[in-house]
Each structure stands twice: as C-alpha cells, then as structure tokens.
N, C-alpha and C positions, 0 to 999 in steps of 0.2 A: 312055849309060844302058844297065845289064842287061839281059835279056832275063827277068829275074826282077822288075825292079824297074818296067819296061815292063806287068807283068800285074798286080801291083800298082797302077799308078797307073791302069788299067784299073777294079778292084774300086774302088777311093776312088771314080773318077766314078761308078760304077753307086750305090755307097751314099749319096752326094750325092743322087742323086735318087731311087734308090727311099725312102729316109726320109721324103720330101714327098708320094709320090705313091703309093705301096703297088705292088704285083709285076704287079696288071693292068695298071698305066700304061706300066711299063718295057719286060717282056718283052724286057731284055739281057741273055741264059742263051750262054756259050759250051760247048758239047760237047767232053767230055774220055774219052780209055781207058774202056770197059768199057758205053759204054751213058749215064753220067750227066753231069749238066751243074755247071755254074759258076753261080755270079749270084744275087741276088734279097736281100730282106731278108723274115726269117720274123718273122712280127707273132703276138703271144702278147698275154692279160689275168692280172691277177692282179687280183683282187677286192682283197684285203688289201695296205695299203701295206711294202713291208720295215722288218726292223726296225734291220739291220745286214750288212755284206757282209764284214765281216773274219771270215776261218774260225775262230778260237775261239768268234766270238761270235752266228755265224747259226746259227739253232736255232728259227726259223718256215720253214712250206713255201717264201714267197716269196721270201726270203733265201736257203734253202739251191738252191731252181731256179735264181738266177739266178747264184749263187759257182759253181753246178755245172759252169758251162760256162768259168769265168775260172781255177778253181785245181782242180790235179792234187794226187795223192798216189801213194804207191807204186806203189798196184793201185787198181782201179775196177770199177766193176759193168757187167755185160754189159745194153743197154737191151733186147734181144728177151730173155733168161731171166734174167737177174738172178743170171748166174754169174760168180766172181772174176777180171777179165781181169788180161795187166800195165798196166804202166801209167810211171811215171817209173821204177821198179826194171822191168827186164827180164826175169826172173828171180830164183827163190828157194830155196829151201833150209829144212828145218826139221828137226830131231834126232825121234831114235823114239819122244819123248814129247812131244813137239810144246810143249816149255817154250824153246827159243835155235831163233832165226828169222832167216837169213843174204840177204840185199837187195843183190841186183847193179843199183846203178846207172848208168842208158840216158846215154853221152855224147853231148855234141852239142845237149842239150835247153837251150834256151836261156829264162829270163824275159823277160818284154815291156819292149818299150822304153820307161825311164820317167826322168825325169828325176833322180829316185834315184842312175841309175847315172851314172858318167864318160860325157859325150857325152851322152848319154839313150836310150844300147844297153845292150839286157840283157846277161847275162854270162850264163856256160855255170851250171848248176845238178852239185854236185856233194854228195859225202855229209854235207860238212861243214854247210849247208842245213837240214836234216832235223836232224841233231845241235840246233842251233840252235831249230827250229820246234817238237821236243819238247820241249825242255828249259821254253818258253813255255808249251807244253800243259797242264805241269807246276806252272806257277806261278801263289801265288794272286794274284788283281787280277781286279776286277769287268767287264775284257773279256776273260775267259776264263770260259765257261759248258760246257765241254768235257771238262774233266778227270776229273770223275764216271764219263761214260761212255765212257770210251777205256782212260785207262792206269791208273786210279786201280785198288786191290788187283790190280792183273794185271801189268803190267812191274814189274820187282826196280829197286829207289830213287827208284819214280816218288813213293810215298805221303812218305818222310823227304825229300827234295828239295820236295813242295808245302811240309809242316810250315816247314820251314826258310822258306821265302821268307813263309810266314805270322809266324815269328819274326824278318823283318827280316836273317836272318843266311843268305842261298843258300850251299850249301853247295859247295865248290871243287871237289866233284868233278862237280856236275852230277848227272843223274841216271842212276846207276849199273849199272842195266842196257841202257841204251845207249850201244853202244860202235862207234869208229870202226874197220875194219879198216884202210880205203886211202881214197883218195880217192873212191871208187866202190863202196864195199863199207860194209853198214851190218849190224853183228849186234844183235838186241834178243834178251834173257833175260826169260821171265816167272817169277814167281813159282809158280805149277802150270802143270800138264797146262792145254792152253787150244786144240782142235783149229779152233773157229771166232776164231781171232785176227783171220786177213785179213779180215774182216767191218768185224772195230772198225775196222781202216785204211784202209777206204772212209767213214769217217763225215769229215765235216767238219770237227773239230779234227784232223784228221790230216794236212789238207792245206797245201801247201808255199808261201811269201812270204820273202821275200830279206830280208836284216836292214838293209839300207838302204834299203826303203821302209818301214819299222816308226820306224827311225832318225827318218827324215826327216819322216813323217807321223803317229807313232801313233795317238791315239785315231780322226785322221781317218780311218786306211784302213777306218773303218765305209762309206767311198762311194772313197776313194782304194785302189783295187785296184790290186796286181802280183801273178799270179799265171806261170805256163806253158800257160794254154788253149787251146785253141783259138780263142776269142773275150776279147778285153779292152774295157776300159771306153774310152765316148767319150763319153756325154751319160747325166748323172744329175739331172735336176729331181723332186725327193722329190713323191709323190704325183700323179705326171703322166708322167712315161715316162722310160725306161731303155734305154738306143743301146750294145750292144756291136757291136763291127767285127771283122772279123776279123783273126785274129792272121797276120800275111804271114810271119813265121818258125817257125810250129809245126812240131814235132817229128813227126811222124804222116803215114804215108801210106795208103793202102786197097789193095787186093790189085792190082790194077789199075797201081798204082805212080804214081796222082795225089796231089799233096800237099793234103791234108785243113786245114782243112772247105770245103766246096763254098761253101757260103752266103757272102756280103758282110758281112752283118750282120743281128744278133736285134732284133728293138723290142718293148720290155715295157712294152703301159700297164697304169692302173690304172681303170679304172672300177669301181665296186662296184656294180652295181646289173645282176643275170643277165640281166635283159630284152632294158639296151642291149645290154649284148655277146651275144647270140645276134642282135639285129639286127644288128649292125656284122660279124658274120663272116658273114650270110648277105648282104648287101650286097658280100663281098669283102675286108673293110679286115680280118680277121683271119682268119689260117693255120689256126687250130686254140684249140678254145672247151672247157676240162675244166671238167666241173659244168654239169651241165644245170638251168636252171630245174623242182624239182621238177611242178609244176602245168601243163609244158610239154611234159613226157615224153612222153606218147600222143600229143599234136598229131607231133610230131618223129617218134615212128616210124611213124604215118601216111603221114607226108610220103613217106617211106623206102619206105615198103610199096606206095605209089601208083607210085615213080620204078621198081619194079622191072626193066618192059619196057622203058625208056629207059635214058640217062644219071642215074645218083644223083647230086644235086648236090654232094651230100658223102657221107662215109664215118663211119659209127659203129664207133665201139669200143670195147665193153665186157667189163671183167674182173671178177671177184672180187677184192676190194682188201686189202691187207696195211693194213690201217683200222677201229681200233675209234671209236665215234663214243659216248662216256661222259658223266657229269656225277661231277664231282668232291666228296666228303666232306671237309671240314680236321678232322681228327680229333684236334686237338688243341685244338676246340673245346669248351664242355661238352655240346652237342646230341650232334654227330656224333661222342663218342669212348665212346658209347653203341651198342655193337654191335647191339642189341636198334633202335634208328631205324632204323640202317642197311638191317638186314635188312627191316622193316618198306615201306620206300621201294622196296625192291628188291622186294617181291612187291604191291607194288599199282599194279603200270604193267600193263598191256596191252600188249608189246610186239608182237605181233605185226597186233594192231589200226595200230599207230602206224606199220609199214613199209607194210602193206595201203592204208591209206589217207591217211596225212600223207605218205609218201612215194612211193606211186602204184607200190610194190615194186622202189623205188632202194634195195635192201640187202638182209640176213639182219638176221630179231630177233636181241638180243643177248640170248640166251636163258644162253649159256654162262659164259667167265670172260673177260680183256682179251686174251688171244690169240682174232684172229679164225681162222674156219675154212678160213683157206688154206694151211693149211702142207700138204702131203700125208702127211708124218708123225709130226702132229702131233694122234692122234685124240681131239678135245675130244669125241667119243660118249661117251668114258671119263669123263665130268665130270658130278656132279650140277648142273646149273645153275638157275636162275631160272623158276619157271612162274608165270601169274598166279593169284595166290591170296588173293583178300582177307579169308578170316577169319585165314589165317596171317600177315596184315600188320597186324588188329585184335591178335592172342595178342602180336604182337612190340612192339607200341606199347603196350599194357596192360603185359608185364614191364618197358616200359622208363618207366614211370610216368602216361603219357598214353591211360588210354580213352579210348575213341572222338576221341580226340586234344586231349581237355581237358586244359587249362593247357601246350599247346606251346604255344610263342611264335612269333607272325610272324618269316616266314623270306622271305631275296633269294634267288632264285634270277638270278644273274650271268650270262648270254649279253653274247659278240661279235657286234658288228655285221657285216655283211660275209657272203657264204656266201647272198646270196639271201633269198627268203624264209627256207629251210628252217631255221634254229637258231631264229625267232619260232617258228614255227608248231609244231615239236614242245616246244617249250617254255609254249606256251599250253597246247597237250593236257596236256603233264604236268602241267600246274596245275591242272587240270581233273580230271583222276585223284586226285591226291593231296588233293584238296579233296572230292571224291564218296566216295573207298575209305580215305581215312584221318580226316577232318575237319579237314584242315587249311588255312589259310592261304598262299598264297604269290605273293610277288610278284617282278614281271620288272623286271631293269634291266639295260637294253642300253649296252655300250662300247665305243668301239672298240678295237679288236683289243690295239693295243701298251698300252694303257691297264689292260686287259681282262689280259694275262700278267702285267702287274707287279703289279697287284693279289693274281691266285691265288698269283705264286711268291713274295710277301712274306704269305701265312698273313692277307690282310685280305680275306678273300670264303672264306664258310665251304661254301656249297654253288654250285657254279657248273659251267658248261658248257665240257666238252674233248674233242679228238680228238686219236690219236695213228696217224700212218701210221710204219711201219717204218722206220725207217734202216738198215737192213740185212735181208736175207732169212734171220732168223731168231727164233724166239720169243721167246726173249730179249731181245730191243730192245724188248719189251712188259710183260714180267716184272720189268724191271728198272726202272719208274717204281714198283712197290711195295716195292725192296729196301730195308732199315730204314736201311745204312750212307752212305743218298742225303740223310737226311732232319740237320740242320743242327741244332745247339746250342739255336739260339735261334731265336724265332718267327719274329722281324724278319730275318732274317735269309733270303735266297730258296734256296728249295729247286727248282731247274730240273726236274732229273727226276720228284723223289718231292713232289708238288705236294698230294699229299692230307696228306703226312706220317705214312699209315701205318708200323706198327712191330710187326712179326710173330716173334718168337724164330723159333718153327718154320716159317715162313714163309722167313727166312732163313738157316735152317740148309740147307733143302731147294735154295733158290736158289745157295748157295755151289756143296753139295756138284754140284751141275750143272755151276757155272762149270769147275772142273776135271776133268769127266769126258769122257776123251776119245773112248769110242765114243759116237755119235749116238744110238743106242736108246736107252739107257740112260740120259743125258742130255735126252731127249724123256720119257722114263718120270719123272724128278724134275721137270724143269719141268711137267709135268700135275700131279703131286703137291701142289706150292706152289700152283699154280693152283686149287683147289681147297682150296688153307686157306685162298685169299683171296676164295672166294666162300661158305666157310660163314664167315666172316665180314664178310660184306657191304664188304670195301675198297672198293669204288667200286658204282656205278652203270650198268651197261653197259648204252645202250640199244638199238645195231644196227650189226652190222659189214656196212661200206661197202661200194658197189662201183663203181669210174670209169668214168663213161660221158664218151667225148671224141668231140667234132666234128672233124675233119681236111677239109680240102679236097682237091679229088680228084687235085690235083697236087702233092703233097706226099709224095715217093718217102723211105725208110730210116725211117719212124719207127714203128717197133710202138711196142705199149702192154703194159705191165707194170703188176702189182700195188701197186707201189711208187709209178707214177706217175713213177721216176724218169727223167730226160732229158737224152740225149748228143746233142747238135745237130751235134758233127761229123763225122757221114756222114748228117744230113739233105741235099736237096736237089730242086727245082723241077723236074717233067718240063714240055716244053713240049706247046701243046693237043696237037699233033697226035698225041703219045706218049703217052698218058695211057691 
C-alpha cells in the first residue's frame, strides 16, 4: 500500500466517525508544514432545503454553497477579498480591449472518481472539457438557468448556437466564439469591450462536469455530482443532511507545500427553524451558524460582551453584505404595471422604523436603489432614493385611480418559509404600513422556498418577497435582474433573473451601454444612471440591504467572512484546544 493511499485510509476512518460523532468526540487532527492540522468534519446548517446541485441549474444560496466546494471553473474568487484567483486555467491573457480572452489550462487536474469513468478513476481535465461545458451553457433545456447571466449578448455565437438548439437544429459549429487552441489552451471572443468578464466565470454555470457523468446521469446529476473540488459527494438524503468527503486526488496545494484541503469532510444539515440551530452550535454539533435569529441579536452580543475577560466561546463576524433584501412587483400584471402603485408602495413603508426595530439594526434601510451600499465605488449618495412620505404615496395612488385606496383589490403578499422569523415579521409590518398609509388590504401566504421560486419565476405571484446576494463582486449582478432582454416572450414562461419582468427602454440602453465600457469609472457612472431610472420608476421594492452576522467556533482556523458570504472550505481547518 502507498504512502499516499496509507493517509487516505487514515482520513476515510477519521470521517467514519467524526459523521456520528461531531469534532468534540474525535479530536483525530494530525499536524502538517506551516502550523496547521489534518482532520475533522466541518458541520454547517442551511435553513432552506436545495434545489439542484448541477451547475447550470443551482441558482439558490444552498445549492450554489454546497456545488461551491464540489465544482471548479477557470478562476475563482478569493474568500478573504473577493478578488479574481486562478483556478483550473493557470493563467490568462486578454487583448487591449479586453474583447478575446486566452485560458492556460493547469495539467495534472484530475475529476473525482466516479463510476462514469473506466475503472471509476477520473481522467485528467483538459480544454476540450470546457469546450463541451460551454457549449451546454449555451443550450436551451429547462436544466439550464444559467445562460442569461453568463454568456448570453457577451461571447460571439453564444446568442445564434442558444436559438439554434431552441429550433431543434444545434448548429455544427458549436458556439463560435469559443475556440480550441491546444489541448490546454482555451480562447473566448466576446462581442464588446467586457473588462469584468472573469467575474461572469466565477458564476456557476461556468463551472466544469465531464460529459460522461452527464452521459451517464443527466437530469440526475441534480444530487449525482462529478466535479474537481476539493470536496465530492458521499451522502445526499434530501432535506436531512448532505456528507461531502474529501477529494484524496485534488489538484491544489497551500504555500507550505501540504496537499489541500485539510478537512475529512463537510456535513450540511437542514434544520429550518434559527432557534434550534443557534442551540445545536452552541451545544457544539455545529462549526459555524450564518443568520442570526433576529430577536436574539442583543442576547448574543451580551453574551460576547460579558466573555470579554475570558475565553469567547465563539467568534462573531460581521460585514456589510453584497445583499439587497426586496419585494418583488410582476409588472405585467394590471395592478403593478401601473407605475404610479409602484411608486405609491415604495413611499409608504417606514424603512428605517423597520431595520430599527423588526430587525434589532441587522441591516441598512433600503432607502436607495437594488445596488446595496458596498461597492466602494459605487456612490449610491449620487441617487435620489426612497424617503417615507405618505401624502406622496396618497398623490401616487389617487393618479393611479385609487384614493385613499378605494376600489384596489385585495392583494398576496407571497413570503418564503424558512430564514427564521425575520421574512413573517417584516412582512406583517408591511401589512400594517400599507393598510395604515395607503388603505389597503393585504394578505400573507407563506411557501416553501422551492415552491415559493417557481411560482414568482413562472409570473403566478404578482407581489411577493426576494433577496438577492451578489454572485459576483460587482453591481452588475444586481442591475442585471431588471435588464428588459432577461424578461421571456411569454408569461408562462420562467423568467430566472428578471422575475418582476420589468422593461425599461432607457433603462436598458444605460445598462448595455455599461456592459461594454471598459474603464471602471465611467462604467460605475452608467450603472448609477440606470439605477436611478429604476427607482423613479418604482421597479422593485427595496426594503434593507443586508448585513452577515456569522457564529464561527473558536477553533475554526482560514475562514474569513466576506460580503458575498461566499465559501472556500479548502484551506479551512480545526486548531487543537491547546492552539487556539
């Protein structure tokens, strides 16, 4: 037996039983180069159950946390600044207008071992991969929710390659702006100037699966994962936990020259209810708790405030969140495609009543437009936005036909279950608001979560509750759920991004002419611009942008916290007590 295959069957026994027993029971961490250890399984909650784990098609938080640690793409986002690392390409290259973008790919990266392959050994990952994985990106079929916001108007033959596979006839060349150099060498051509590309190729539908576990599994690989992670699939019971183990052949090492990731394995349950899981992690049985029970906030940082002179039992960390937390208008309804409700709705909330006290000031009011106020260059001062104003939300309901809000019609207001209290409780307030400052009606109906998407992105729930966190560190990933060319032919038809179905001429004239402007300023100057046609037009509802407050325990060494929320578990790792 190796001496590689020897530390291997080392980590399987340790995940045998730390799975049963949690990281206090085990405490079998072997010490490696640089200070850090070996061992342990990190235990996580996800309130919400996933909805799919194949990268075209996860496009909730829980889905895309848990693919994030199973499937690689070119490049990746850094977890302490949320800057572009490499990642499967090595290296890059891009021309002086940043339109043809050249992808050196890393040899030696190997897929996980699945039975897919001959034997049920991965095979090496090479350009041809990628060629393949876009070309899917590319194509229409209802498990792919991806193509909107990746390649769709930005790579050259990605838009006539969708059409084609929508008329039954894919076309033989594939899609034409991606082109093979070598076997290692990948060039993409975009249509304009496009300086934040690598952004889009950290998103999810960018990410890499072999055509013989697609072959062999399709619609299944929604839970039958092959990726190159650091972590692959071993135990998936839908609505009860989720067992990745570590990947014994990953590509990746740490400066130190140990081979990555430290950890055995991740356990992801699901409890929905914030209570338990802030008890279960303060009991021990979980690593790290993001969302705090709003109504538990000040107790917790009591706690915190008292532990000062001692040992903290845990670690709080909180950021300002790349997180608008909205309620959605289908404005292709006859209520909401009345700009005059819209506006009306938008000035008779109290927002800053509703962070103050529903949220115990877990947020910023969403005073401004769907970009929250983290960009640093991003100055939403510049933006007329939202103040409470109720005779201006009487003038806006009187032009839109309804004084003091006679003969509007009873209206649902649609929340997801799941998320804690906090989606009831600011959702009763606002019922309370818009029944006090407008005369209106309205009522609550609660769904769960995946019930709850397919409703708003098939245009059947005309006002209803949404958050959007960043998929990438830039405004744009926020701007682009009200771009017109997101929004679909037909009702019935799901609109993933642009879920209100807003449709702005100048709205999208401003948002284009961004897409391909390649200095930053000036680019940041047009996206304020649009941002601001879609708040004097009432597009959405913005009620307070986020901020993540996460519980970490105190031996829980590489894991900052970022706006994004986004998370690299392979240079987490367990210090033991006496190193802590």
């Amino acid at each position: 037996m190796t001496m590689k295959k020897v530390i291997y069957f080392l980590f399987a026994a340790s995940l045998l039983a730390s799975c049963g027993g949690g990281n206090k029971t085990t405490g079998e961490f072997q010490k490696a180069k640089g200070g850090v250890y070996y061992g342990g399984v990190f235990r996580m909650n996800e309130v919400e159950d996933f909805r799919n784990l194949f990268p075209l098609n996860a496009t909730e938080v829980s889905s895309i946390r848990i693919t994030n640690q199973i499937y690689e793409g070119l490049v990746k986002l850094s977890q302490a600044d949320l800057t572009i690392l490499p990642c499967l390409a090595e290296k890059w290259e891009k021309n002086a207008d940043a339109t043809q973008w050249t992808f050196h790919i890393r040899k030696g990266v190997k897929f996980h071992n699945d039975p897919c392959f001959p034997n049920a050994e991965g095979r090496e990952v090479t350009a041809n991969d990628f060629m393949y994985c876009f070309q899917k990106l590319c194509t229409s079929s209802p498990e792919n929710q991806h193509f909107g916001d990746s390649f769709k108007d930005r790579v050259v033959g990605a838009n006539e390659y969708y059409q084609s596979t929508i008329d039954k006839n894919p076309l033989a060349v594939g899609v034409s702006g991606v082109k093979l150099i070598d076997n290692y060498t990948l060039q993409i051509s975009l249509l304009h100037p496009f300086a934040g590309f690598l952004n889009i190729l950290t998103m999810p539908g960018c990410r890499l699966y072999p055509k013989e576990a697609f072959d062999k599994y399709g619609i299944e690989m929604r839970v039958k994962c092959v990726g190159t992670g650091a972590f692959q699939i071993k135990t998936v019971k839908e609505g009860e936990v989720v067992i990745l183990e570590r990947n014994p052949n990953y590509w990746d090492i740490d400066e130190f020259g140990n081979h990555l990731p430290y950890l055995n394995a991740l356990k992801y349950t699901f409890l929905k209810e914030k209570k338990s899981e802030l008890l279960e992690f303060k009991r021990g049985n979980l690593d790290m708790m993001f969302r705090l029970p709003t109504e538990m906030i000040p107790d917790i940082l009591g706690e915190l405030d008292q532990a000062k002179e001692g040992n903290p039992p845990f670690e709080m960390q909180v950021v300002p969140a790349l997180s608008t937390f909205y309620y959605g208008f289908q404005h292709q309804s006859d209520i909401f495609s009345k700009k005059e409700v819209r506006l009306a709705f938008n000035y008779a909330i109290d927002r800053e009543k509703i962070v103050k006290y529903t949220l115990q000031g877990e947020g910023l009011p969403g005073n401004y437009g769907i970009v929250p106020p983290s960009f640093a260059a991003y100055d939403v001062k510049k933006l007329v936005g939202y103040k409470f104003d109720v005779e201006k939300a009487h003038k806006y309901m009187a032009a839109a036909g309804y004084p003091a809000g006679k003969g509007f019609p009873k209206l649902t207001l649609q929340i997801n279950s799941g998320g804690g209290d906090r989606n009831i409780q600011i959702a009763e307030v606002i019922q309370k608001m818009l029944k006090e400052n407008l005369g209106i009606d309205i009522d609550i109906s609660v769904m769960p979560f995946a019930e709850h998407l397919e409703t708003l992105e098939t245009g059947k729930s005309l006002f209803f509750r949404a958050q959007w966190s960043a998929d990438y560190p830039d405004p744009e990933t926020f701007l682009t759920l009200l771009y017109g060319k997101h929004v679909p032919a037909k009702l019935s038809d799901k609109s993933y991004l642009n879920e209100v179905r807003y449709k702005s001429p100048k709205f999208d004239s401003l948002f284009s002419a961004a897409m391909q402007e390649v200095d930053d300023k000036k680019r940041f100057d047009l996206y304020l611009q649009a941002d601001q046609v879609q708040i004097d037009e009432g597009a959405i509802m913005p009620i307070f942008y986020d901020e993540f407050y996460r519980l970490v325990q105190p031996n829980v060494k590489n894991f900052p916290s970022n706006a994004m929320e986004y998370r690299d578990l392979s240079h987490v790792y367990f210090a033991p007590k006496e190193e802590r």
